[in-house]
C-alpha positions as CSV (number, residue, x, y, z in Angstrom):
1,X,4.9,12.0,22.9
2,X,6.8,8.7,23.6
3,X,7.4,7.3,19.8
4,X,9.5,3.6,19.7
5,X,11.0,1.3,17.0
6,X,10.2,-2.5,17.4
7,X,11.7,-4.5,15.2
8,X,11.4,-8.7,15.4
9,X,13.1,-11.0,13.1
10,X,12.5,-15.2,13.0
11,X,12.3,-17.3,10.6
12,X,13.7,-15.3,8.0
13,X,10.8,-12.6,8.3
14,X,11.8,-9.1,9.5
15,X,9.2,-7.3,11.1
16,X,9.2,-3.1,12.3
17,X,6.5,-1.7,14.4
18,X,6.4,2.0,14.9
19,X,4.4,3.0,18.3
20,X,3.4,6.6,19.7
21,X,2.6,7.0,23.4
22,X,2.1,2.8,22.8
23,X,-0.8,3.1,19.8
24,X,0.7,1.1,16.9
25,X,0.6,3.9,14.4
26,X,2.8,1.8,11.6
27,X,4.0,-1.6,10.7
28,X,6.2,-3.4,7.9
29,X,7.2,-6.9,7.4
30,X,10.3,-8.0,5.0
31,X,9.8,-11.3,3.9
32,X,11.4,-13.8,1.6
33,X,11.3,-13.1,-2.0
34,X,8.9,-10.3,-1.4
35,X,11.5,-7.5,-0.7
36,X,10.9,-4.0,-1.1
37,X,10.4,-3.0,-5.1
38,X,10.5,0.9,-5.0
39,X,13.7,2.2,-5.3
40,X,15.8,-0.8,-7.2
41,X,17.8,0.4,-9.9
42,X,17.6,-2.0,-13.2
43,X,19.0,-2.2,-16.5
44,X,15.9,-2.3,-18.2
45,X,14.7,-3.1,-22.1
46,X,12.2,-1.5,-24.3
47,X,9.6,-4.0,-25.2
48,X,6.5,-2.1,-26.4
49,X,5.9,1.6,-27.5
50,X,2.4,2.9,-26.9
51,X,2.1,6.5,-28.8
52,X,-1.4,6.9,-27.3
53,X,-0.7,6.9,-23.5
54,X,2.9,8.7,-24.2
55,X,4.3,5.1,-22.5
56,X,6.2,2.3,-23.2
57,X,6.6,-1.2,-21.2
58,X,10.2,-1.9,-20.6
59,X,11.0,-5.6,-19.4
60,X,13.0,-5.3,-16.3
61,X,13.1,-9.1,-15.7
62,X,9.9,-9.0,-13.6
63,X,6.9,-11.5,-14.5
64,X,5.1,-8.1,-15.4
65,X,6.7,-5.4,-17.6
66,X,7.5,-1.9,-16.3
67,X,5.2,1.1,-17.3
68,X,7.5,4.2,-18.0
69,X,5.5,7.7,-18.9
70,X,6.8,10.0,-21.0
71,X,7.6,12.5,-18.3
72,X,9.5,10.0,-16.5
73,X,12.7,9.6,-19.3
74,X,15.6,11.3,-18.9
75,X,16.4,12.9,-22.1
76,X,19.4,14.6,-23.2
77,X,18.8,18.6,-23.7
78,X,20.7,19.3,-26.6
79,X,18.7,16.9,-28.6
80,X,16.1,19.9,-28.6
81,X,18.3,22.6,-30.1
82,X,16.3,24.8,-26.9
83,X,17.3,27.2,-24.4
84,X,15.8,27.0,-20.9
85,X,12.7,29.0,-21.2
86,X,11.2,26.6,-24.0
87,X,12.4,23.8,-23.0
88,X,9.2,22.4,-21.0
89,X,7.4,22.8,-23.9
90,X,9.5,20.7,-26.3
91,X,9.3,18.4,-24.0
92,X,5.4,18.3,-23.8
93,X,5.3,17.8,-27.3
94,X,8.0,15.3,-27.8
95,X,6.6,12.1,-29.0
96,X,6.8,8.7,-26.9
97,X,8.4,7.3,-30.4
98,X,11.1,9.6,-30.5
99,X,12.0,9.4,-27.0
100,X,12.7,6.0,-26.6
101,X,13.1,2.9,-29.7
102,X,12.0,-0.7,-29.5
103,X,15.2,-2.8,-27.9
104,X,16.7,0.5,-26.4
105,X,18.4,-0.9,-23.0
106,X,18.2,1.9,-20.4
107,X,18.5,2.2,-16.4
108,X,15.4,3.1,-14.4
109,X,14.4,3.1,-11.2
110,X,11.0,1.3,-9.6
111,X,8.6,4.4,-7.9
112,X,5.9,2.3,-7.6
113,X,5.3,-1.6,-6.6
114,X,3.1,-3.6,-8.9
115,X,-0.8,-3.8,-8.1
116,X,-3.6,-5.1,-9.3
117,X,-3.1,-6.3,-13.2
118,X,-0.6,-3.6,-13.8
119,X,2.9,-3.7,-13.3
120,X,5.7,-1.5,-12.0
121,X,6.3,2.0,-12.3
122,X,9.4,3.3,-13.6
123,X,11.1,6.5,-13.9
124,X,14.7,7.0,-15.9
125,X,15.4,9.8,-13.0
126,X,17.4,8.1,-10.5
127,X,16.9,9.3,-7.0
128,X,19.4,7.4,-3.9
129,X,18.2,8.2,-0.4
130,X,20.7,8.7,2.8
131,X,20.0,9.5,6.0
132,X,20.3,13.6,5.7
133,X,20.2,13.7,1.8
134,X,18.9,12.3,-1.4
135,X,21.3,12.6,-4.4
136,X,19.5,13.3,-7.8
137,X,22.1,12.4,-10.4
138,X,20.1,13.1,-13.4
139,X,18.3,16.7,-12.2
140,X,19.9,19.8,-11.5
141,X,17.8,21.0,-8.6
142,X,18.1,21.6,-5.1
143,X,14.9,21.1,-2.5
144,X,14.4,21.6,1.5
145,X,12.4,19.2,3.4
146,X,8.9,20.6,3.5
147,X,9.0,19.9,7.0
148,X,11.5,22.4,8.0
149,X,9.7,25.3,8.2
150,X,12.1,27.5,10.2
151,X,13.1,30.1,7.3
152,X,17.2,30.5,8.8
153,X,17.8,27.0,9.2
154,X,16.4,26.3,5.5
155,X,18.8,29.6,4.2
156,X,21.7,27.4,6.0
157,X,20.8,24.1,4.5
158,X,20.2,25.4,1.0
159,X,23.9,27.3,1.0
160,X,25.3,23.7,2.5
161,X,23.1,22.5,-0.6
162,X,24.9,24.7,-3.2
163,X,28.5,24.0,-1.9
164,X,28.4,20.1,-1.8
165,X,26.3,19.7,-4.7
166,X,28.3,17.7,-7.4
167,X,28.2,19.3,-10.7
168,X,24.6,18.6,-12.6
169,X,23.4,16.5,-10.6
170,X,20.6,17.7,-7.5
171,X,20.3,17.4,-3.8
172,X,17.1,17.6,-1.5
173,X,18.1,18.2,1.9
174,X,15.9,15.9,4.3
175,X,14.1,16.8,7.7
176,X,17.3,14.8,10.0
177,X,19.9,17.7,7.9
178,X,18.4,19.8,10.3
179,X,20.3,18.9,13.6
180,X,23.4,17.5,11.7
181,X,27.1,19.7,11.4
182,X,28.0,20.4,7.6
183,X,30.6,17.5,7.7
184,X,28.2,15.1,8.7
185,X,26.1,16.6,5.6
186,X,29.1,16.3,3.2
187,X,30.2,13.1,4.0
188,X,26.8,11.9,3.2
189,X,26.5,13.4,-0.2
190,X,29.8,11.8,-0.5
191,X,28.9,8.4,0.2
192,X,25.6,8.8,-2.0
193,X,28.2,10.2,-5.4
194,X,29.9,7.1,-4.0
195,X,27.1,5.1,-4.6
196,X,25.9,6.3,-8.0
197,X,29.4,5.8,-9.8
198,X,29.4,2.2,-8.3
199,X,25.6,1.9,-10.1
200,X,27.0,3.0,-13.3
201,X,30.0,1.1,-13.1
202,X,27.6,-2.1,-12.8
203,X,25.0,-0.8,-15.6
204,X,28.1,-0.6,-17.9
205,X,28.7,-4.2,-17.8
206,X,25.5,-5.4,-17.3
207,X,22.7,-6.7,-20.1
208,X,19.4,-6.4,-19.7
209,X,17.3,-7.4,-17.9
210,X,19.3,-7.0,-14.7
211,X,19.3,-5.9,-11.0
212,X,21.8,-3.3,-10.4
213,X,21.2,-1.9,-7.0
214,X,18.3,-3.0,-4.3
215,X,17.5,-0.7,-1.8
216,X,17.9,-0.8,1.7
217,X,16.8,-4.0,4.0
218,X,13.9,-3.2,6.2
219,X,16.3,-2.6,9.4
220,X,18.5,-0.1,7.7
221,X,15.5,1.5,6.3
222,X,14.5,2.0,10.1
223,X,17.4,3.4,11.0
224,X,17.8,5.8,7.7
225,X,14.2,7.1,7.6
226,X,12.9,6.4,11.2
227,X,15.1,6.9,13.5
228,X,15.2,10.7,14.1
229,X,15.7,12.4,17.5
230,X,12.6,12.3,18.6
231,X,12.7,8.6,18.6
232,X,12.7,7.6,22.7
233,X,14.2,4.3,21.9
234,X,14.9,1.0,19.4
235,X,14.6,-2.1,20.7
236,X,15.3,-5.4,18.4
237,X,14.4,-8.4,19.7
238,X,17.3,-11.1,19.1
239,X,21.0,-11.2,18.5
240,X,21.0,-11.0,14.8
241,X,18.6,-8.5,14.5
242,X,20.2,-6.3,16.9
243,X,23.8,-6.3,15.5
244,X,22.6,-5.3,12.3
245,X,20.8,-2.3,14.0
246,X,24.1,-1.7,16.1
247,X,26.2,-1.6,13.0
248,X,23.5,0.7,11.2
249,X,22.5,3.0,13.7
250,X,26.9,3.4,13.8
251,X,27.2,4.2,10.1
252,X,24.0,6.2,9.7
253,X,23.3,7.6,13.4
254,X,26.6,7.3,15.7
255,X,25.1,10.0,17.9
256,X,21.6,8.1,18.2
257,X,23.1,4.4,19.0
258,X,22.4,5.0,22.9
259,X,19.0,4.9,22.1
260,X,19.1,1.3,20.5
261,X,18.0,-1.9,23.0
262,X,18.5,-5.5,22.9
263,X,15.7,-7.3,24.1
264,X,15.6,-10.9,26.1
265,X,12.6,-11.3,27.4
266,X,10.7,-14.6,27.4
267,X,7.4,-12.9,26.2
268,X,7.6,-12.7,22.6
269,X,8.8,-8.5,22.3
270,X,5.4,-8.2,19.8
271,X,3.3,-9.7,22.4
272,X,4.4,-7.3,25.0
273,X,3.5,-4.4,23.2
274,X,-0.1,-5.9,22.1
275,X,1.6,-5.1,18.2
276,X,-0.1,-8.2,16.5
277,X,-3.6,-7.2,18.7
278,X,-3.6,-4.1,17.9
279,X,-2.2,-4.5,14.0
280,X,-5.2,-7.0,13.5
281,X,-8.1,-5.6,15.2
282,X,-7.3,-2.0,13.1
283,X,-7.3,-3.9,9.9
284,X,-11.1,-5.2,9.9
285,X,-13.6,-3.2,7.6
286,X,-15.5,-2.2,10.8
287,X,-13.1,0.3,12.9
288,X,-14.7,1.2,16.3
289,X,-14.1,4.5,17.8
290,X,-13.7,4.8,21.5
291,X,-16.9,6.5,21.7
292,X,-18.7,3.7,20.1
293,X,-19.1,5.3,16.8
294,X,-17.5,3.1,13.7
295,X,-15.6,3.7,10.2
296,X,-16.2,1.3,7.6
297,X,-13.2,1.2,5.0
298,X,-13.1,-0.3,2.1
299,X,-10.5,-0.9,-0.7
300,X,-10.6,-0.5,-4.6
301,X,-7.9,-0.9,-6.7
302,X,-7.5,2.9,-7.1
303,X,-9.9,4.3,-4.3
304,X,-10.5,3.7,-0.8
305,X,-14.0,4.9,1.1
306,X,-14.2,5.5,4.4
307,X,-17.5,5.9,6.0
308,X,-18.1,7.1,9.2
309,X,-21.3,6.0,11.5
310,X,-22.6,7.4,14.5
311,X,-23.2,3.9,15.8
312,X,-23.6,3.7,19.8
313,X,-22.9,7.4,19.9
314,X,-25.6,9.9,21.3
315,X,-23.6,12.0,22.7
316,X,-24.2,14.9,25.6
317,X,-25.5,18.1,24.3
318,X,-27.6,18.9,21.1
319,X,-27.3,17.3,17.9
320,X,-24.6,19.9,16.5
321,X,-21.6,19.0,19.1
322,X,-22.3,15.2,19.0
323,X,-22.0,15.3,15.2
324,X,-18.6,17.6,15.3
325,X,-17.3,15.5,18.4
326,X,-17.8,12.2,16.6
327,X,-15.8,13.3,13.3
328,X,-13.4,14.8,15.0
329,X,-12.6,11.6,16.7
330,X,-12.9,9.7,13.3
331,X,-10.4,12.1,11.9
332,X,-7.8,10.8,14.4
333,X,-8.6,7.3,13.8
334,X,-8.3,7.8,9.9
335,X,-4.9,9.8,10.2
336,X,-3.9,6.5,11.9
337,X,-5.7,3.9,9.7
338,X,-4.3,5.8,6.6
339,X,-0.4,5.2,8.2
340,X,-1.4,1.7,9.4
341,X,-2.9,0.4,6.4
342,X,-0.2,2.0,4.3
343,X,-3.1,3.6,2.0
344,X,-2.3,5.2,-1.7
345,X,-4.3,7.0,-4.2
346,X,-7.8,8.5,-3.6
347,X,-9.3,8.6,-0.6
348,X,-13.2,9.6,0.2
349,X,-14.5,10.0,3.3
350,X,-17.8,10.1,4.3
351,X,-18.0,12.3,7.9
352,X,-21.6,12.7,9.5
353,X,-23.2,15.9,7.6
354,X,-22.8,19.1,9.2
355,X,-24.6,21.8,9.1
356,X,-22.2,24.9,10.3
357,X,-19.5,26.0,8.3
358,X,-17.3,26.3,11.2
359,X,-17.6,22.9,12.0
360,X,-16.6,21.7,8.5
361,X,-13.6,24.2,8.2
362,X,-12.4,23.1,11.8
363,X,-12.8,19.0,10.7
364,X,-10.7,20.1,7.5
365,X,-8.0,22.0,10.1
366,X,-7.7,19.4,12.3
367,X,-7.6,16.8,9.5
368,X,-4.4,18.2,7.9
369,X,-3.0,19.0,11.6
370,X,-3.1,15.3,12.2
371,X,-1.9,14.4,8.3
372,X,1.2,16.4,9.1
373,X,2.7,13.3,11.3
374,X,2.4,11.5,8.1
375,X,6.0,10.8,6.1
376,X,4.0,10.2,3.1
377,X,3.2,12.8,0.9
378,X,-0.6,13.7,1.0
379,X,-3.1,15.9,0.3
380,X,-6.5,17.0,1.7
381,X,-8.5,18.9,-1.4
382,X,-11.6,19.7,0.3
383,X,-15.3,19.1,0.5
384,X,-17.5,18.3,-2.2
385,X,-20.8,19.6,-3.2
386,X,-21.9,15.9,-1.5
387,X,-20.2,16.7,1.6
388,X,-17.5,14.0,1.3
389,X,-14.1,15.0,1.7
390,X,-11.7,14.4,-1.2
391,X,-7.8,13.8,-0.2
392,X,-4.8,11.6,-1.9
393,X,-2.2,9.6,-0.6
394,X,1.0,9.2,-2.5
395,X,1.1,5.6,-3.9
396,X,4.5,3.9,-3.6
397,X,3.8,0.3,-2.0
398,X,0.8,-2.3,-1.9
399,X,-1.4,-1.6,1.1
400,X,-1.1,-4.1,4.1
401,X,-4.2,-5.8,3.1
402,X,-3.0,-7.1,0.0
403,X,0.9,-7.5,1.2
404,X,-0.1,-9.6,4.1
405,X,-3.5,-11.0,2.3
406,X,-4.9,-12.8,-0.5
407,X,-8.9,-12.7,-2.1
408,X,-11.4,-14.5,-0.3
409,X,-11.4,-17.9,-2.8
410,X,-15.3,-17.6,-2.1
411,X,-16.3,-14.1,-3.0
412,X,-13.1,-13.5,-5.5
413,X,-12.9,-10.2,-3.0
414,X,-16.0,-8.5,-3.5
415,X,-17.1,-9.6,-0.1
416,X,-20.2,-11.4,-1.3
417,X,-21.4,-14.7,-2.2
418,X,-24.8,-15.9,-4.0
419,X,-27.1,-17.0,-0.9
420,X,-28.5,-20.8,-0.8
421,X,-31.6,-19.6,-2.3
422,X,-30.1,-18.4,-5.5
423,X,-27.8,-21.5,-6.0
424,X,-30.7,-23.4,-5.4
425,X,-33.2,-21.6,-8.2
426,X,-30.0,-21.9,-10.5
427,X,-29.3,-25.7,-9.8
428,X,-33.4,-26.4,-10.5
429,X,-32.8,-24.3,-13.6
430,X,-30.5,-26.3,-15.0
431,X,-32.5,-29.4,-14.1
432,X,-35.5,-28.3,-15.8
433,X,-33.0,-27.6,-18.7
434,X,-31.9,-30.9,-19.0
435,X,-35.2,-32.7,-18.2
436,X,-35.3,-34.9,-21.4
437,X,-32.0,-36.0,-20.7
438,X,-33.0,-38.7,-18.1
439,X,-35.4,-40.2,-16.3
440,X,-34.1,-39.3,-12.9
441,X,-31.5,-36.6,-11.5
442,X,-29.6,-36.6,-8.2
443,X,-28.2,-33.3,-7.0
444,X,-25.2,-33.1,-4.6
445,X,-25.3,-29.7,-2.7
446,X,-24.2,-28.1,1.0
447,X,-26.8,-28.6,3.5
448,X,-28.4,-25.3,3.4
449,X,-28.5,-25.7,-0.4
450,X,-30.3,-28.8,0.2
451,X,-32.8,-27.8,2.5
452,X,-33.7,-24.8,0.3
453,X,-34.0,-27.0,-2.8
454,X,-36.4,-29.2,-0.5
455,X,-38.6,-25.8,0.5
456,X,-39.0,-24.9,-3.2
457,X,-39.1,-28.3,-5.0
458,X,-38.8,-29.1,-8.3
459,X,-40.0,-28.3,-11.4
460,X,-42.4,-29.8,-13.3
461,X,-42.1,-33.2,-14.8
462,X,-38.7,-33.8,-13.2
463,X,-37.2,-36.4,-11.0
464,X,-35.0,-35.4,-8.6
465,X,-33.4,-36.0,-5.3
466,X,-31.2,-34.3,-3.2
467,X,-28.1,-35.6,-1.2
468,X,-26.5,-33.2,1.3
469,X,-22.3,-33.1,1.4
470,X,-21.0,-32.0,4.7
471,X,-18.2,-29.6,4.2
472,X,-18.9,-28.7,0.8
473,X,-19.1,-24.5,-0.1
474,X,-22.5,-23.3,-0.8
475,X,-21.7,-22.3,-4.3
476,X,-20.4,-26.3,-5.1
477,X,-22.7,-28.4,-6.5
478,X,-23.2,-31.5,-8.8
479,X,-26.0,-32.8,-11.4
480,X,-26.0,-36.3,-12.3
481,X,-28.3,-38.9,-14.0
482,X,-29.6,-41.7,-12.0
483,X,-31.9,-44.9,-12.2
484,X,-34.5,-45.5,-9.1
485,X,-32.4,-48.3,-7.5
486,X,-29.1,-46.2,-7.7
487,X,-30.2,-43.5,-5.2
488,X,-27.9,-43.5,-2.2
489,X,-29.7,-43.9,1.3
490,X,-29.2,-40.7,2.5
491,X,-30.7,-39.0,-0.3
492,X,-34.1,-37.0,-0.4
493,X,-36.9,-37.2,-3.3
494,X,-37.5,-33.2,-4.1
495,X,-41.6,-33.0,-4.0
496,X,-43.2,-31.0,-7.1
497,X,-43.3,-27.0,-7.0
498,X,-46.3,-25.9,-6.0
């Protein structure tokens, strides 16, 4: 598989576009004032204690306070008077209230952006990413990469763990640890201690609310998380952009910086590879398959449904195969939608019903075969008594839709508006409402508005014309009292209901 790293920056915007085999499988975009949350450290302030949801809000100097959960404070273990084995369950049944105090400054860390009414998610358990490690300086454990699966190499990596661990504190040894010598290990975990000490040293002096430490920019992000050996190439379109890969892929990946391309083309380096095309045409509700079946998709603030539809689709054989062929297909397409869309939470989807159990079991196989490409942490739970196949997607950023997007102004999001008709039965309502009020009414409505009031006339014992607006929204409209000689010209006597 051919995988690249685009990455275009103008204007101030940064933008990275992951492709595999030339399908855009993933795309960010860094922009102005609307860097990446997760992963900031603050010096944050207790401003609310809620016993009942075992949370408080802290104010981290955001225009929404944080939410921290009781699991997520870092508590200090001889508080307890406990030895290890009963630990866990002090700490189940430690009160919010004694855990934190109203005004208490403390550092935490964002784990989850901000969506919907709710604000960020914080945890007092500090974690700092690097390119072969991830330094836990609050936790004393040491984790593997789930995605080394080769039992000797994770023995190696777990005794590199245990020797460069610093005291009390945690390592998880990331997927890229694999291929790398112990030095290169060490001198990571070096550079991450580094880091932490620097973030205290700042906390110290520091009153909250205040930023101590914002993660990595979008390109060194790239190079950090994405740029692994099976990467074919990088290629950054501009001068600036491409020094600051250069100098990144040399701190964080000296042996991978061969693989990093300047690009001077005059066609924009996006428009080559079809990114925006592609990025646009995968983030409608109606997703066609190649087939010429269709997903629908759609987003809730905690949910997303995907529903998939035969469509053109009739397939070859008997009804069995086409059915297992088409989700099969629409499996693929989710795994990539899920990626592309940057999807969190619960996630529903709807396949065709089968009726053989192998079927279902091999959809459900290949599902999680293609989910295994996925960085982000999921999990495929099964089928339901419905048929519908339950699976999660860790939540840690907004999805694309809402990052690059804002509510329809018309439908408020919901995808819907009133139709002419039922502006037009409320608008004669409200006139036969207010029919003492004068001895004549004009109404000011969209054309189609009009032309509907026209169709169903007005009510009884009320005078009323209509006057079209070009340009005005179907659900704009305006009631006002007139005298018989004030009537503009273009306006239209409503004839009685009958």
């Amino acid at each position: 598989m051919k995988k690249e790293l685009l990455i275009e920056s103008e204007l101030g915007q940064t933008r990275l576009a992951i492709l595999e085999d030339g399908e855009l499988m993933e795309c960010y975009a860094e922009r102005p004032g609307q860097e990446k949350l997760p992963g900031s450290i603050f010096v944050g302030r207790v401003a609310n204690i809620l016993p009942g949801m075992q949370a408080a809000f802290v104010d981290i100097g955001l225009e929404k306070n944080a939410l921290l959960h009781a699991g997520d404070i870092k508590l200090n273990i001889s508080d307890f008077g406990a030895d290890a084995e009963t630990l866990e369950k002090e700490l189940k049944g430690r009160s919010i209230g004694r855990m934190v105090r109203m005004g208490q400054e403390m550092l935490v860390q964002v784990v989850k952006d901000p969506g919907g009414a709710k604000g960020p998610r914080i945890s007092s358990h500090v974690t700092l990413p690097g390119r072969l490690a991830v330094l836990l300086p609050t936790v004393n454990y040491i984790g593997i990469s789930r995605r080394i699966d080769d039992e000797a190499t994770r023995a190696r990596l777990r005794e590199a763990a245990e020797k460069y661990r610093p005291e009390g504190m945690g390592l998880i040894v990331r997927t890229a640890a694999a291929d790398a010598g112990e030095e290169d290990f060490a001198r990571c975990v070096e550079s991450l201690l580094r880091l932490w000490r620097s973030i205290q040293a700042r906390a110290a002096h520091s009153k909250a609310p205040a930023l101590i430490h914002r993660d990595e920019g979008l390109i060194n992000w790239a190079v950090r998380d994405r740029l692994t050996p099976d990467v074919t190439r990088v290629v950054a379109e501009g001068e600036t952009a491409f020094r600051a890969l250069l100098d990144a892929a040399e701190t964080l990946s000296p042996e991978l910086m061969d693989r990093v391309e300047l690009y001077d083309g005059k066609t924009p380096l996006f428009d080559l590879y079809r990114v925006d095309a592609q990025f646009d045409k995968a983030l409608k509700r109606r997703v066609w398959l190649g087939s010429g079946g269709f997903l629908i998709i759609d987003h809730t603030e905690a949910l997303t449904v995907v529903d998939v539809n035969t469509g053109k689709f009739v397939g070859t054989k008997n009804l069995d195969d086409t059915v297992y062929k088409l989700n099969c297909e629409a499996a693929r397409e989710i795994a990539r939608q899920l990626r592309l869309r940057d999807v969190g939470g619960i996630i529903v989807i709807d396949f065709i019903d089968m009726e053989e159990d192998d079927h279902k079991q091999g959809l459900l196989a290949l599902l999680r075969q293609l989910l295994r490409d996925d960085r982000t942490k999921t999990n495929v739970v099964g089928l339901t008594g419905l048929g519908l196949v339950e699976m999660t997607r860790k939540k840690i950023h907004q999805p694309a839709h809402q990052l690059l997007g804002r509510a329809c102004p018309e439908c408020g999001g919901s995808g819907f508006i009133d139709s002419e008709e039922t502006v037009a039965r409320r608008i004669l309502h409200e006139l036969r409402a207010r029919s003492e009020g004068a001895s004549g009414w004009l109404v000011k409505a969209s054309a189609g508005v009009a032309g509907r009031l026209t169709l169903i006339g007005a009510p009884a014992n009320v005078n009323a014309c209509v006057l079209p607006e070009a340009g005005w929204p179907d659900r704009r409209y305006a009631i006002e009292p007139v005298g018989e000689g004030a009537l503009p010209a273009r306006a239209r006597r409503l004839p009685p209901f009958e």
